[in-house]
CHARMM-style PDB file with segment names, atoms N, HN, CA, C and O in Angstrom:
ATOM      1  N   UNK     1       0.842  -1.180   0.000  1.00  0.00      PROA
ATOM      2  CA  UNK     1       0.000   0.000   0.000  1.00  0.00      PROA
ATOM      3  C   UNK     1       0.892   1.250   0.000  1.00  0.00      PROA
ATOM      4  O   UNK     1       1.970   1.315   0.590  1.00  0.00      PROA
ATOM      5  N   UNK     2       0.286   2.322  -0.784  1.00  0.00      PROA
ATOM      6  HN  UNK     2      -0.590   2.269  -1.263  1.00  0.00      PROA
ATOM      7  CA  UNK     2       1.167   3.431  -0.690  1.00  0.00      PROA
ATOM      8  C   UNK     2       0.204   4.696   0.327  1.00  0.00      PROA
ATOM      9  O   UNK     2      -1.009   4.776   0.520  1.00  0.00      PROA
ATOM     10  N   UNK     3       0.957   5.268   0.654  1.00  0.00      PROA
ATOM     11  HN  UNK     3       1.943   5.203   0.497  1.00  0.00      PROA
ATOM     12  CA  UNK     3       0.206   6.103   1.287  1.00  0.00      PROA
ATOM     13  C   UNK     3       0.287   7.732   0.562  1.00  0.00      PROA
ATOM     14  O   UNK     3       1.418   8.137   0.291  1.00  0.00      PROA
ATOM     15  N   UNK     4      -0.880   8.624   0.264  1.00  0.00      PROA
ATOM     16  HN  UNK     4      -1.798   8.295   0.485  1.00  0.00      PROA
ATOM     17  CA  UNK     4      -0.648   9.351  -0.487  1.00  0.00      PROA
ATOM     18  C   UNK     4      -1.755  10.414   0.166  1.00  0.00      PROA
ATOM     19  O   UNK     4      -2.620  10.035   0.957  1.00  0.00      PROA
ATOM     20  N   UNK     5      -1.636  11.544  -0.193  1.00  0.00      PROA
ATOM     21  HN  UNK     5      -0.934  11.852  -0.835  1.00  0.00      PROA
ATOM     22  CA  UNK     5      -2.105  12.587   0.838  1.00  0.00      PROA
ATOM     23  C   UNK     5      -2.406  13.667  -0.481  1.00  0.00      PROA
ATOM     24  O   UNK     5      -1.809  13.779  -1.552  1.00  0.00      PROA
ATOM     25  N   UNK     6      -3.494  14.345   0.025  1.00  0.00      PROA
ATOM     26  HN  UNK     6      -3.980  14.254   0.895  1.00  0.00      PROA
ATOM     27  CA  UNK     6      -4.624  15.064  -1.166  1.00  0.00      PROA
ATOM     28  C   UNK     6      -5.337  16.023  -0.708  1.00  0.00      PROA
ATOM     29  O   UNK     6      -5.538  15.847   0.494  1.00  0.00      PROA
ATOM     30  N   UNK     7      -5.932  17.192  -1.202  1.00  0.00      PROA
ATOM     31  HN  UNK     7      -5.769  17.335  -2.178  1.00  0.00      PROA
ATOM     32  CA  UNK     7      -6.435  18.283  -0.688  1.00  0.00      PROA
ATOM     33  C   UNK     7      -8.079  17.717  -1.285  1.00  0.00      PROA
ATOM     34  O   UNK     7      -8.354  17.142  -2.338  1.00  0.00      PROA
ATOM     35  N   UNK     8      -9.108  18.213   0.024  1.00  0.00      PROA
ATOM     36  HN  UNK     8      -8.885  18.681   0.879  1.00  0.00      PROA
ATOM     37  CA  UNK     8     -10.431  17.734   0.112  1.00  0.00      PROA
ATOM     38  C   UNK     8     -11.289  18.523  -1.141  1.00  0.00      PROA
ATOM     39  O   UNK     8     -11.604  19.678  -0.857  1.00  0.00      PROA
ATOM     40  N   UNK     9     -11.592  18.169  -2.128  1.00  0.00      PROA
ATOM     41  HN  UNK     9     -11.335  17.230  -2.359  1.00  0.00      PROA
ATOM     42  CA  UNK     9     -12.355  19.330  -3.118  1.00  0.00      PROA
ATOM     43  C   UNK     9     -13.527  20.212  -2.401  1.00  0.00      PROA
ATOM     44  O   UNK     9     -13.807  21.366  -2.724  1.00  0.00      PROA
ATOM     45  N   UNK    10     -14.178  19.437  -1.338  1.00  0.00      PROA
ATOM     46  HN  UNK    10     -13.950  18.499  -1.075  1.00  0.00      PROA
ATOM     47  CA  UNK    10     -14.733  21.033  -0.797  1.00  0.00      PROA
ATOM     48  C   UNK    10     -14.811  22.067   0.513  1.00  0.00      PROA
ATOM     49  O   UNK    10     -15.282  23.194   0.669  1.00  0.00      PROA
ATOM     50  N   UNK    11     -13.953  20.902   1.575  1.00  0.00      PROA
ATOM     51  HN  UNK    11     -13.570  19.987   1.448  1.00  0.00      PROA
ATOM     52  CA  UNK    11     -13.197  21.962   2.342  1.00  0.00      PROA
ATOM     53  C   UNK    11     -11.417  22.336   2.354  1.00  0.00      PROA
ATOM     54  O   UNK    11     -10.831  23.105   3.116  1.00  0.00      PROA
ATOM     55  N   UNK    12     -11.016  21.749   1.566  1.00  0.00      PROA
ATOM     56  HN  UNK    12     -11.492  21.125   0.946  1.00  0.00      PROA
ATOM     57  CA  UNK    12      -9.747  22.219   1.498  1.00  0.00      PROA
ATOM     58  C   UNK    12      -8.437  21.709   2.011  1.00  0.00      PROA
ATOM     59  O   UNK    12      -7.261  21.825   1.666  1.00  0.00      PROA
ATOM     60  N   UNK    13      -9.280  20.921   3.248  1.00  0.00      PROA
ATOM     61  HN  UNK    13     -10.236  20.826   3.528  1.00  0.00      PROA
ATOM     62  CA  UNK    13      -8.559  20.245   4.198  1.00  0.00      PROA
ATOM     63  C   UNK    13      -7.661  19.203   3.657  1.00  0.00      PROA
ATOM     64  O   UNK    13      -8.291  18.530   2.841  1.00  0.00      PROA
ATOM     65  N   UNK    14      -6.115  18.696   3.821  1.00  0.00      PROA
ATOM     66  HN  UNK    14      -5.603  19.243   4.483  1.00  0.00      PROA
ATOM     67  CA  UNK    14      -5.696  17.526   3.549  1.00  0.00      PROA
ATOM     68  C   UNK    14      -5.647  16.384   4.451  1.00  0.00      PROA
ATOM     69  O   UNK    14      -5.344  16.221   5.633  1.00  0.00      PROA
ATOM     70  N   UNK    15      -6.156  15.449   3.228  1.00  0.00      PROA
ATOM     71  HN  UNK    15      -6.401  15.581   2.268  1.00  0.00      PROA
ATOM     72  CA  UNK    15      -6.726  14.282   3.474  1.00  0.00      PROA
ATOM     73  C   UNK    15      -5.464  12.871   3.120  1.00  0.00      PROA
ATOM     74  O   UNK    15      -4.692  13.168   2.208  1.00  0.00      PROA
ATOM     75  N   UNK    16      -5.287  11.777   3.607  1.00  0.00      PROA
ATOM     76  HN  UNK    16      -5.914  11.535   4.347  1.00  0.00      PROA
ATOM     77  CA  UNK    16      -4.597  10.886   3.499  1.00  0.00      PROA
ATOM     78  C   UNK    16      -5.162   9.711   2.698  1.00  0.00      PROA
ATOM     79  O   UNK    16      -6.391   9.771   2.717  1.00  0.00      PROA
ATOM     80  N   UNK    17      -4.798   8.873   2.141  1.00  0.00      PROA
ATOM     81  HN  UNK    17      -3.799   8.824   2.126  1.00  0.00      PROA
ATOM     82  CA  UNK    17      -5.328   7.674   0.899  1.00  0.00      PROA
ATOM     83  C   UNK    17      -4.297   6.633   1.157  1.00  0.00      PROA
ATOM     84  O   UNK    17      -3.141   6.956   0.883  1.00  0.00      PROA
ATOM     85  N   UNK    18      -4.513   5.410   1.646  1.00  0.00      PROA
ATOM     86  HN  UNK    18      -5.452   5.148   1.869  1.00  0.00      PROA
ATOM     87  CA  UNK    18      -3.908   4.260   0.710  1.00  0.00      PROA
ATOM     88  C   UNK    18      -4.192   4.073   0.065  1.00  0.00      PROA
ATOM     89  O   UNK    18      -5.395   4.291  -0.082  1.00  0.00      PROA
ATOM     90  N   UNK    19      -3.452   3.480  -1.023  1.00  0.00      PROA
ATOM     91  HN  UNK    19      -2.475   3.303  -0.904  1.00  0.00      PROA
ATOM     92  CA  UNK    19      -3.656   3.589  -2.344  1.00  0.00      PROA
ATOM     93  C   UNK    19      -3.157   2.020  -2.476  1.00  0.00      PROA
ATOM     94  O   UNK    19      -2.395   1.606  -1.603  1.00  0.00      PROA
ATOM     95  N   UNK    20      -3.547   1.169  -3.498  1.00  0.00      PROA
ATOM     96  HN  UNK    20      -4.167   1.504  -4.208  1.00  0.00      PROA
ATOM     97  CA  UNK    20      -2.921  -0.388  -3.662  1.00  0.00      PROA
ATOM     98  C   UNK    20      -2.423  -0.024  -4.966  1.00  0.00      PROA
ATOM     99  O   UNK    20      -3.100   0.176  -5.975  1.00  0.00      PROA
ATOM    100  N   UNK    21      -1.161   0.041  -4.841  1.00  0.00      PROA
ATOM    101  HN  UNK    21      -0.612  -0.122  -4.021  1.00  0.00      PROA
ATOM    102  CA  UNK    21      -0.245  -0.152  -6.568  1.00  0.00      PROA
ATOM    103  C   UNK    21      -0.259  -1.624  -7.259  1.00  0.00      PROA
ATOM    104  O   UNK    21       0.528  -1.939  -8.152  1.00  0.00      PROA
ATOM    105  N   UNK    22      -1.206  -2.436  -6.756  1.00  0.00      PROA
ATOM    106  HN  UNK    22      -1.846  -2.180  -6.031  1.00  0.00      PROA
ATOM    107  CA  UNK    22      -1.058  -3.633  -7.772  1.00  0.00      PROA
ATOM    108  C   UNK    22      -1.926  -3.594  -8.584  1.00  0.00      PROA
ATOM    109  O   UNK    22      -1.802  -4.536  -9.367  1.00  0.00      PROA
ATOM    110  N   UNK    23      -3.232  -2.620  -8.928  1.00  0.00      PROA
ATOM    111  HN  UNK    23      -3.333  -1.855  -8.293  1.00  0.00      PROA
ATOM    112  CA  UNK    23      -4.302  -2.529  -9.716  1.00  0.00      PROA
ATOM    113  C   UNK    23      -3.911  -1.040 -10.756  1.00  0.00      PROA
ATOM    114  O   UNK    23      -3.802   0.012 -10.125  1.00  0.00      PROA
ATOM    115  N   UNK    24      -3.774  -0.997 -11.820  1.00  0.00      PROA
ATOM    116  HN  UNK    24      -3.863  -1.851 -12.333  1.00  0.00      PROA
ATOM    117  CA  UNK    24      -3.183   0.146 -12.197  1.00  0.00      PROA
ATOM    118  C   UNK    24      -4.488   1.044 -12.509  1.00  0.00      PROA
ATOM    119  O   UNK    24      -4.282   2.214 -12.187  1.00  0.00      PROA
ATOM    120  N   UNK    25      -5.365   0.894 -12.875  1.00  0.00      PROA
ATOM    121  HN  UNK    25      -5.533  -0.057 -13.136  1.00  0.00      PROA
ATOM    122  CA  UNK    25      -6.296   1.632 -12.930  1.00  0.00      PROA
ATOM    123  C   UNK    25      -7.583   1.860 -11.864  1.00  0.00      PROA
ATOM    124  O   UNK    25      -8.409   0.959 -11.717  1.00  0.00      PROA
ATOM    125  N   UNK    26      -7.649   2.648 -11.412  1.00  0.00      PROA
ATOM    126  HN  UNK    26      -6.979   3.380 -11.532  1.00  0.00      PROA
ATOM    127  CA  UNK    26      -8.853   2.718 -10.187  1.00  0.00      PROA
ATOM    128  C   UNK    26      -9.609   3.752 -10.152  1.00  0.00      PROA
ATOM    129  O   UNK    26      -9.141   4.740 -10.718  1.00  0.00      PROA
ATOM    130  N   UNK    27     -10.799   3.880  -9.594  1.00  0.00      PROA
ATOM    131  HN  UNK    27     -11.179   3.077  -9.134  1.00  0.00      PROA
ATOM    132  CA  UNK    27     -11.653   4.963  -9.635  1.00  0.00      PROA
ATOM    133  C   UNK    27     -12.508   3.749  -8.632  1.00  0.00      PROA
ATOM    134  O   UNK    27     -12.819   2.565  -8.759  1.00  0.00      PROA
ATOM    135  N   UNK    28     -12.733   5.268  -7.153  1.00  0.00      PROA
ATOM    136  HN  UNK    28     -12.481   6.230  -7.050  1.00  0.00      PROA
ATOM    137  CA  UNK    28     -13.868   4.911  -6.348  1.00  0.00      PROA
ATOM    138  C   UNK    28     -14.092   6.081  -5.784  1.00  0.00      PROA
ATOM    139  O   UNK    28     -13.571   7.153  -6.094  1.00  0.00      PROA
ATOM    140  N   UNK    29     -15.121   5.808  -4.684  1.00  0.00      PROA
ATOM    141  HN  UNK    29     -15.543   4.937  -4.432  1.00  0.00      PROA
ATOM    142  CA  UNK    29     -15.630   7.096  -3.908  1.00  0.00      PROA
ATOM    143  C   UNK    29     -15.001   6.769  -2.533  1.00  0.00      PROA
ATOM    144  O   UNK    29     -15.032   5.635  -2.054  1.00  0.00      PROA
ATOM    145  N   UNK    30     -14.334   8.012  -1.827  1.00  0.00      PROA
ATOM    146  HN  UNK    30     -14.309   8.933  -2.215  1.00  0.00      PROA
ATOM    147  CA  UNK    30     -14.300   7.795  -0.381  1.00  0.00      PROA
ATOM    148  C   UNK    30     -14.976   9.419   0.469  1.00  0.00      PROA
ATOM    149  O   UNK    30     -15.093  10.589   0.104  1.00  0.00      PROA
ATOM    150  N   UNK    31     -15.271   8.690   1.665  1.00  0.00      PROA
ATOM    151  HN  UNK    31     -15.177   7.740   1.962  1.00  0.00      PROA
ATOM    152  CA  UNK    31     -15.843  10.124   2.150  1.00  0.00      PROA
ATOM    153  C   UNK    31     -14.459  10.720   2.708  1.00  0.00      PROA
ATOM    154  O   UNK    31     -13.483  10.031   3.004  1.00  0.00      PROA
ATOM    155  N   UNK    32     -14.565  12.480   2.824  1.00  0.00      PROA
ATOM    156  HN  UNK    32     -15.358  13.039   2.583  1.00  0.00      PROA
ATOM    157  CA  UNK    32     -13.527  12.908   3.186  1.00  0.00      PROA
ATOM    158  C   UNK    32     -13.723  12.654   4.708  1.00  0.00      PROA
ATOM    159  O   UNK    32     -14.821  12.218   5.054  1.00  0.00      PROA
ATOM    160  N   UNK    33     -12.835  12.866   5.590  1.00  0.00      PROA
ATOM    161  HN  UNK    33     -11.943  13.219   5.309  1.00  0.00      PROA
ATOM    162  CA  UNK    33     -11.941  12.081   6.614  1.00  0.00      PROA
ATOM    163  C   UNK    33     -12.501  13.656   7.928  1.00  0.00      PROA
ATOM    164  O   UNK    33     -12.403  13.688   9.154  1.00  0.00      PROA
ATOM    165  N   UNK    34     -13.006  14.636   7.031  1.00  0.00      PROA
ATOM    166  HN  UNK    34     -13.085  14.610   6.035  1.00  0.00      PROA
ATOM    167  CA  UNK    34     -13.283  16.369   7.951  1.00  0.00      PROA
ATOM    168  C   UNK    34     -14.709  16.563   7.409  1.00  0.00      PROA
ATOM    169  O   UNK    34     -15.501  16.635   8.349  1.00  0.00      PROA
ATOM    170  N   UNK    35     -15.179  16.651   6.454  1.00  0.00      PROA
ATOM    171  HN  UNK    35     -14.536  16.593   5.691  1.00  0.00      PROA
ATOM    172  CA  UNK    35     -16.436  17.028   6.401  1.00  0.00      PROA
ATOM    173  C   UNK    35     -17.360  15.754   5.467  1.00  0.00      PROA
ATOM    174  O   UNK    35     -18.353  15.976   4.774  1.00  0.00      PROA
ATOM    175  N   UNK    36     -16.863  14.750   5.638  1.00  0.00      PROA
ATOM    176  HN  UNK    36     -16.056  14.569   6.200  1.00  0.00      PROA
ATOM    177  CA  UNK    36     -17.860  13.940   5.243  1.00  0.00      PROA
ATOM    178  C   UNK    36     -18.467  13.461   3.715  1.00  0.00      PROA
ATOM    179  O   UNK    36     -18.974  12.403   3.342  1.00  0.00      PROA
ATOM    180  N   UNK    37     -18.227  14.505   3.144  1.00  0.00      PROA
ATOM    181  HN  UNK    37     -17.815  15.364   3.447  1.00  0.00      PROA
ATOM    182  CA  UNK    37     -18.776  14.958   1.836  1.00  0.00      PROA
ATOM    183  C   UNK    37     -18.011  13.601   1.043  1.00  0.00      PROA
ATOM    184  O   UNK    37     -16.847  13.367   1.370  1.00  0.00      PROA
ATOM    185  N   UNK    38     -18.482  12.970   0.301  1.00  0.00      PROA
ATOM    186  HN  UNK    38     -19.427  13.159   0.035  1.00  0.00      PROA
ATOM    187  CA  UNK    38     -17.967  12.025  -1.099  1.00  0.00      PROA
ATOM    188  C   UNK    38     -17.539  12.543  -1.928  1.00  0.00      PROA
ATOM    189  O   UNK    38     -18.121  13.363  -2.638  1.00  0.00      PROA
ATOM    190  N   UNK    39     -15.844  11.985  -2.068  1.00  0.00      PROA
ATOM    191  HN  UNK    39     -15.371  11.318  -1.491  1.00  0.00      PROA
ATOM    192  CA  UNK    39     -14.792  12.701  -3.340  1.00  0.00      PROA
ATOM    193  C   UNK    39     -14.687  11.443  -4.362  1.00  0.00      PROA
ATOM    194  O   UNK    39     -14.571  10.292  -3.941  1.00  0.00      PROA
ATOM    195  N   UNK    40     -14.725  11.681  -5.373  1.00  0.00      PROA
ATOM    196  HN  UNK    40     -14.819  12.616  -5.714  1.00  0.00      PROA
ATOM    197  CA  UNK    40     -14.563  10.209  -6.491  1.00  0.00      PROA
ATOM    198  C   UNK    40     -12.753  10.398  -6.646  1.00  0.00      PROA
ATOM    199  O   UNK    40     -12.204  11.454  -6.959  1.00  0.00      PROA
ATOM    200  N   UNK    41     -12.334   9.622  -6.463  1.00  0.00      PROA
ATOM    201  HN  UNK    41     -12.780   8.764  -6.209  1.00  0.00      PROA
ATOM    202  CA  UNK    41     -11.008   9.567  -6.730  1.00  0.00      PROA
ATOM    203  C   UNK    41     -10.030   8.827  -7.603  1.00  0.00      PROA
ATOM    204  O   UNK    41      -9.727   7.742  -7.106  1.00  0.00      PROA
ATOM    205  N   UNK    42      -9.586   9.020  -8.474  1.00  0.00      PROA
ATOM    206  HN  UNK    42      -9.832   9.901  -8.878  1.00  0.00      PROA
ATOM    207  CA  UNK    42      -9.187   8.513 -10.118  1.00  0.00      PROA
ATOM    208  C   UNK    42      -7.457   8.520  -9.807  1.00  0.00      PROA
ATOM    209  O   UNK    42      -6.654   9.393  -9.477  1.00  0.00      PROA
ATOM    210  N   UNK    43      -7.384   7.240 -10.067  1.00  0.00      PROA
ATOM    211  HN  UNK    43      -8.036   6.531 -10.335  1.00  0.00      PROA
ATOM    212  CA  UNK    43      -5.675   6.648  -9.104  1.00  0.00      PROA
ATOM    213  C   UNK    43      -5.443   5.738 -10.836  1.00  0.00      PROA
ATOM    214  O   UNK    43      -6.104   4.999 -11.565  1.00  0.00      PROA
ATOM    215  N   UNK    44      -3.824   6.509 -10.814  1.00  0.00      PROA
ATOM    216  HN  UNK    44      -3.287   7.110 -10.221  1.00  0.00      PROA
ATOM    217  CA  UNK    44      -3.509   5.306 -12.383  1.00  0.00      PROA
ATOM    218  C   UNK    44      -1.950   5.211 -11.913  1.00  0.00      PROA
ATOM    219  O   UNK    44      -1.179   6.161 -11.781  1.00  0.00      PROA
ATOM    220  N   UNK    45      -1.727   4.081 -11.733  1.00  0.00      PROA
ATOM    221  HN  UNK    45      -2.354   3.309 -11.840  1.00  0.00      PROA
ATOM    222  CA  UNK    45      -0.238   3.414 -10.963  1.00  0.00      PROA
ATOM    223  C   UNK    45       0.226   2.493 -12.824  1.00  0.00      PROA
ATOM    224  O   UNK    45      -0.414   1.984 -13.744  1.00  0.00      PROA
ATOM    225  N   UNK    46       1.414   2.707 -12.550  1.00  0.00      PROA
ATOM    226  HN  UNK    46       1.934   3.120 -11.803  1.00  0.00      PROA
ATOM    227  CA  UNK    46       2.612   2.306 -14.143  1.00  0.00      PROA
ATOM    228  C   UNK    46       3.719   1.510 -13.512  1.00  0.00      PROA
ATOM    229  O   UNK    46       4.772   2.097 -13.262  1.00  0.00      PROA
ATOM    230  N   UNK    47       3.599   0.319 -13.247  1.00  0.00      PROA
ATOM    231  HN  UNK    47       2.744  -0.158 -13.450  1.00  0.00      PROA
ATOM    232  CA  UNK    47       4.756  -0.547 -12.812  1.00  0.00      PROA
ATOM    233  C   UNK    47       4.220  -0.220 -11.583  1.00  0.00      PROA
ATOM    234  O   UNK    47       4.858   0.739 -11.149  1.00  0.00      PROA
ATOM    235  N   UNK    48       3.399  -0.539 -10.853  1.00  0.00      PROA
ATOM    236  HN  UNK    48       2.881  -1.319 -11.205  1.00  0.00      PROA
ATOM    237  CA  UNK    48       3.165  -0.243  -9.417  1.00  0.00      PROA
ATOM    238  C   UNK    48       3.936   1.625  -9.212  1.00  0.00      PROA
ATOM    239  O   UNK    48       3.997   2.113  -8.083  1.00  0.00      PROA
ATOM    240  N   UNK    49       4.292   2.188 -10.096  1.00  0.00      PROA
ATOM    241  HN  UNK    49       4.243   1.791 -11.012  1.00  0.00      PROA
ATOM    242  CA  UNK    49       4.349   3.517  -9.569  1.00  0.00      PROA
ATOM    243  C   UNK    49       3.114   4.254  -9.763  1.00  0.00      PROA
ATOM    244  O   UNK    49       2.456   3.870 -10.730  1.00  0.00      PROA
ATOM    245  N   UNK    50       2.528   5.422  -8.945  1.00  0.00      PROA
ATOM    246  HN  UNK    50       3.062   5.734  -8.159  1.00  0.00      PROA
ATOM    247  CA  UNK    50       1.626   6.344  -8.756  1.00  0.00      PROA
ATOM    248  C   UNK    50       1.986   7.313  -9.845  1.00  0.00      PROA
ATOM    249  O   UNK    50       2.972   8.043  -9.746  1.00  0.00      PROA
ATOM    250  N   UNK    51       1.189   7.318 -10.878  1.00  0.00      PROA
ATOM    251  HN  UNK    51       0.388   6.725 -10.958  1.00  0.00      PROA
ATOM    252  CA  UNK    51       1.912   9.039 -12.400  1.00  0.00      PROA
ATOM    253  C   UNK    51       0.213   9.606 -12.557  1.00  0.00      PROA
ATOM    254  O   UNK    51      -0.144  10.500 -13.324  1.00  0.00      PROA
ATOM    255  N   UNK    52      -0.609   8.894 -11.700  1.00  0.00      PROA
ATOM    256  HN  UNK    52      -0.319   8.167 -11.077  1.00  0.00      PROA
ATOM    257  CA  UNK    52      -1.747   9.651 -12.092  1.00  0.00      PROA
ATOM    258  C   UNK    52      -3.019   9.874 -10.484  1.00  0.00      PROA
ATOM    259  O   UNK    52      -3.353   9.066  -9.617  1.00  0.00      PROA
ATOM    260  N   UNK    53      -3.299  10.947 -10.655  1.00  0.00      PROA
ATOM    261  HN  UNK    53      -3.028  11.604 -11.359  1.00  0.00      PROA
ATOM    262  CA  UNK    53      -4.041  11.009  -9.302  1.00  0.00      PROA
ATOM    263  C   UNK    53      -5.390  12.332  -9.475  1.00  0.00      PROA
ATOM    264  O   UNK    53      -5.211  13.497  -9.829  1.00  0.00      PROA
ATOM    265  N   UNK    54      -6.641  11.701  -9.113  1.00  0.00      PROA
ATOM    266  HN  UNK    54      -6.786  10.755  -8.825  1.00  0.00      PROA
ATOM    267  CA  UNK    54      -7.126  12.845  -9.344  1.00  0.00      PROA
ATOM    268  C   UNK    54      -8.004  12.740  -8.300  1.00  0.00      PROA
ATOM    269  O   UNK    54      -8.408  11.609  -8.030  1.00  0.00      PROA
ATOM    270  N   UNK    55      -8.516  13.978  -7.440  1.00  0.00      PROA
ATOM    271  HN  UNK    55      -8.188  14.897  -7.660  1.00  0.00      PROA
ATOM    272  CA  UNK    55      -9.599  13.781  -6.648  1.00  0.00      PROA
ATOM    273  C   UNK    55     -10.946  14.990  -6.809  1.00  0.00      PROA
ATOM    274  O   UNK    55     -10.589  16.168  -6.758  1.00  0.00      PROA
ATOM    275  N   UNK    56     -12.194  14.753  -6.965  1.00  0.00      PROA
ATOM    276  HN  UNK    56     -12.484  13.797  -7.006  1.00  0.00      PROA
ATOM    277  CA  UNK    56     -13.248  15.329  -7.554  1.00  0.00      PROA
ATOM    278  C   UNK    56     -14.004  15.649  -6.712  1.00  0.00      PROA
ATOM    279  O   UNK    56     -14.113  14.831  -5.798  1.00  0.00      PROA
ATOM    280  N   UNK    57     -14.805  16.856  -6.616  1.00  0.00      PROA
ATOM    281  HN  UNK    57     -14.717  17.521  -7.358  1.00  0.00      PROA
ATOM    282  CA  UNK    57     -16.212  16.507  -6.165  1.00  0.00      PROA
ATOM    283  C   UNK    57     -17.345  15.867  -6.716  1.00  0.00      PROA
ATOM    284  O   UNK    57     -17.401  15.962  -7.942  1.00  0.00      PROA
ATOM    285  N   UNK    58     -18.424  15.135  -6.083  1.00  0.00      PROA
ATOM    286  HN  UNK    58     -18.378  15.057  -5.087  1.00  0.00      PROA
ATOM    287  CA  UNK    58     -19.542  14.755  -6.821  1.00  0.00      PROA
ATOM    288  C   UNK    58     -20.486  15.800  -6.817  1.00  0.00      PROA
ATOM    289  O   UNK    58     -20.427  16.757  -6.045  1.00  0.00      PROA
ATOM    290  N   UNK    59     -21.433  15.612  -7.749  1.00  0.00      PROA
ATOM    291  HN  UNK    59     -21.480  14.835  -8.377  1.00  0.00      PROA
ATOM    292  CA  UNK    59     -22.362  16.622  -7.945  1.00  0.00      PROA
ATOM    293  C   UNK    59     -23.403  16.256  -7.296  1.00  0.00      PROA
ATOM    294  O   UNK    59     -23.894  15.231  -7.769  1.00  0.00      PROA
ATOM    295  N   UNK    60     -24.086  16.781  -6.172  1.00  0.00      PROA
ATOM    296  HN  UNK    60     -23.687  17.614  -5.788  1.00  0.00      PROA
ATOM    297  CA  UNK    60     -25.186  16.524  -5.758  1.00  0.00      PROA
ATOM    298  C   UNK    60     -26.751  17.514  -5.503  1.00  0.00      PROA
ATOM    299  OT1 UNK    60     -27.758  16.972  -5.048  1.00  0.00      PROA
TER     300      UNK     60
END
């Protein structure tokens, strides 16, 4: 597991992620860790390295 750390899309706050580098492509939802709110988060690992990272808000 890698551990990887990210700013919350709607309070701002940074937030922490393990991340599993054996799946290279990923996309899920986690709630943020301060206000709760659901971020979709888009993870793309290349040889088990991390070159892609994105974290979103959902639209609700």
């Amino acid at each position: 597991m890698v551990e990887y750390f990210y700013t919350c899309p709607y309070c701002w706050e940074e937030i922490s992620a393990l991340l599993d580098p054996s799946i290279p492509n990923q996309t899920y939802i986690e709630d943020c860790e301060v206000c709760c709110n659901p971020i979709e988060l888009h993870v793309i690992f290349e040889s088990e390295e991390l070159v892609g990272f994105e974290a979103v808000s959902i639209e609700q």
